[in-house]
N, C-alpha and C positions, 0 to 999 in steps of 0.2 A: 598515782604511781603504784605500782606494781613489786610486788614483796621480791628480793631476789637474795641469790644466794651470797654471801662474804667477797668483796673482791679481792681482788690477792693482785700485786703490784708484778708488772712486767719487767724485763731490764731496764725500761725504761721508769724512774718514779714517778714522772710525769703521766703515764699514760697504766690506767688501769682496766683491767681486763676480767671478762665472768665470763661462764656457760649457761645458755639457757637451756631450764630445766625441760621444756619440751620436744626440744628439736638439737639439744644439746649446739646451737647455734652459739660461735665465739663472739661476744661485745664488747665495745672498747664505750671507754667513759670520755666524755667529750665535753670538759669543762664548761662553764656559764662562762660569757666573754661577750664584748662589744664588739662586732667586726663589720667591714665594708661591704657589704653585697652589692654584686656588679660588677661592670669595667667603663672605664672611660671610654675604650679602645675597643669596646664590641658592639653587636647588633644593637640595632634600636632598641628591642626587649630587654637588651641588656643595661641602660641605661636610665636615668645616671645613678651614680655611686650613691650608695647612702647608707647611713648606719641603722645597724640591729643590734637588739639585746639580747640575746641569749640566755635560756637558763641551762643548766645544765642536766646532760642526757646520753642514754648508751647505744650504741649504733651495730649493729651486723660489722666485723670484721669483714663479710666475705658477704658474698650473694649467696642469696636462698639457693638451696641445691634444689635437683631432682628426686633426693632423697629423701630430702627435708621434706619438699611438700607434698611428698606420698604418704608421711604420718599425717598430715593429717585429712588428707581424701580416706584413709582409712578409718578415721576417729570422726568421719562423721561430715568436717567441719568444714570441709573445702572441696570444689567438686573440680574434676578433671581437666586440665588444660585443653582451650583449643585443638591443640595438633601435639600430637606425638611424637612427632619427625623434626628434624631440625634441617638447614637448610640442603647439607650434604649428607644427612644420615637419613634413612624411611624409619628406623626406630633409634627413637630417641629417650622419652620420658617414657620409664619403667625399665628400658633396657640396665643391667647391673655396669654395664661399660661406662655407660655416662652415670652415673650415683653422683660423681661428685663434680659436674658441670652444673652450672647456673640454667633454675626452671625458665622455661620461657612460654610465650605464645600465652599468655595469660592478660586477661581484661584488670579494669584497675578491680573492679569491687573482687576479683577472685585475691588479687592477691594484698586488700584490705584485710579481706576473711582472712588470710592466714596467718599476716602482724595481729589481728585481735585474738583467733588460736592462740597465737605463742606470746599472749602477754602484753602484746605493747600494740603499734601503730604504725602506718607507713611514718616514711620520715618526714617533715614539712620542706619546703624548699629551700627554707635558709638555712636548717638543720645539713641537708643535706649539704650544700654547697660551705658551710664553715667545715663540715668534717672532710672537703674532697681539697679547700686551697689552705687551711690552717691560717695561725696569725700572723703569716707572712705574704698573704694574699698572691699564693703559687696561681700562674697561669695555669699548668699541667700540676697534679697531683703531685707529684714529684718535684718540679723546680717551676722556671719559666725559659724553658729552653725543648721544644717538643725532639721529643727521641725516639725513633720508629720503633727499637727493640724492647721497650720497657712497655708496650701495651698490645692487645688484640685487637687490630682493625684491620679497615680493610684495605691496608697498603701490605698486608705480612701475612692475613687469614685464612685464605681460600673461602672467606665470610660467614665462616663457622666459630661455636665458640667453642673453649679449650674451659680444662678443668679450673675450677676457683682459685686454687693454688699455682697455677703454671706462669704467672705473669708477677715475680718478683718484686719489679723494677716500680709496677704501674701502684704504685704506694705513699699515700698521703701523709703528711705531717705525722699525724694520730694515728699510724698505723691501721689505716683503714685500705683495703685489697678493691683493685677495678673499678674505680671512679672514672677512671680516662677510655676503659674500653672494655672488651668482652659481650656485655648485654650493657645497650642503654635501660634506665631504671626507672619504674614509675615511684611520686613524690603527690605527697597527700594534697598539696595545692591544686584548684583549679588554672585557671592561665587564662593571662590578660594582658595584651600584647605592652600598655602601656601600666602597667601595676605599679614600677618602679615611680613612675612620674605622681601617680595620684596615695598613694597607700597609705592608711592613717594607721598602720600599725606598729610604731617601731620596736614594742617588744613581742620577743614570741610569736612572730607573723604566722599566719595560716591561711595567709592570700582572698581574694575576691571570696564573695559570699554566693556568686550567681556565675553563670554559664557553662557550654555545652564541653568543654574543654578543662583537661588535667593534663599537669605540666610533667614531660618528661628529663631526665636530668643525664651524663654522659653520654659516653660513643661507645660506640659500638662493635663488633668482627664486619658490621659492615658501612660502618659511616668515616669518614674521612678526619685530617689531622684538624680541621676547626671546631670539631663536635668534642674533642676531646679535652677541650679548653673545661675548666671548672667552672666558669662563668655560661657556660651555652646553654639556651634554654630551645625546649621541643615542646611537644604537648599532642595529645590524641583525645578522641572519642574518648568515656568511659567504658564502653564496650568494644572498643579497638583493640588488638592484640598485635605482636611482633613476633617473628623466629628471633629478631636481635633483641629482645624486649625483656629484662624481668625486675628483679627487686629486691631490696630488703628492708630489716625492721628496725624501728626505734622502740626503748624502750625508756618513758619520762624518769627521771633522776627519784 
């Protein structure tokens, strides 16, 4: 675990919050809990339900920006996204307009490199999906009742994404931003279509040991209202990249 600074309680007492010291990226603390990962009700890879242990860990409030992870292509540490351009703009990463949109077009080891940059690690998959449905096992981030206006996709987008802040609504339990859309996210697991069924890990999973595939986790500006589910699982190449594609960090308790 990684040293960090005092955290200091949000309105919420429940829910505590820090800045990290390199990319001054906001984290929310995401208690140790036992929760259901899965659904009954979803795709095969979604199934079936079963319990996780959790330890306790702090998560990205927001999606890595374009700004964030130009500290560190300039420190050295991370080298330059795929594309530039997003899918309605020719400049995108490095333009000051977008600074605080969500990086994208990035393969998974790039944006490995920049969770270990800034301290911590992508998120695991169970990680991720306890901080997007909470202990109340939300369909959408927000409840279980999906709401066009509370997310970025591609029913509202023009399939572009909007600043990390611009989508209120699209907010998890834990005060965690864009779980349900904007850029789907890459998630430190690889992907196995049936993992649920075979997994001998029930604490602190960190999924299959082998293959060519890494699991991606939300929806997208351009993926539809089933992707936005907190249970949906995707997965790519390690060297695959998205215009809807980016990420953020965890950092272990």
């Amino acid at each position: 675990p990684t040293a960090s600074p005092t955290a200091e309680p949000t309105e919420d007492p429940h829910n505590m919050i820090r800045s990290r010291e390199q990319d001054n990226g906001k984290m929310v603390f995401i208690p140790g809990a036992v929760f259901q990962m899965g659904s009954a009700k979803g795709a095969a890879d979604e199934r079936p339900l079963h319990d996780v242990i959790l330890s306790g860990y702090w998560i990205d409030q927001y999606e890595v920006t374009n700004e964030q992870y130009a500290l560190c292509v300039a420190d050295g540490a991370c080298s330059v996204p795929h594309e530039i351009k997003s899918l309605r703009r020719s400049s995108y990463y490095g333009n000051p307009l977008y600074n605080y949109y969500p990086l994208i077009a990035a393969d998974y080891d790039q944006t490995a490199a920049y969770c270990a940059w800034a301290g911590g690690r992508l998120p695991t998959e169970a990680e991720w999906e306890f901080a997007a449905k909470g202990t109340e096992a939300n369909i959408y981030p927000w409840g279980n009742e999906f709401v066009s206006a509370n997310l970025n996709w591609s029913g509202n987008s023009n399939y572009d994404t909007l600043a990390i802040d611009a989508n209120p609504e699209d907010v998890s339990p834990f005060n965690v931003y864009d779980l349900g859309g904007n850029v789907a996210e890459w998630v430190q697991d690889r992907y196995q279509e049936n993992w649920y069924s075979v997994t001998n890990q029930p604490a602190d999973p960190t999924g299959p040991e082998s293959g060519n595939y890494y699991v991606i986790r939300g929806g997208s500006a351009q993926t539809g209202e089933n992707n936005a589910r907190t249970t949906d699982r995707f997965f790519g190449l390690r060297t695959s990249y998205g215009l809807d594609r980016g990420f953020r960090c965890v950092v272990e308790e």
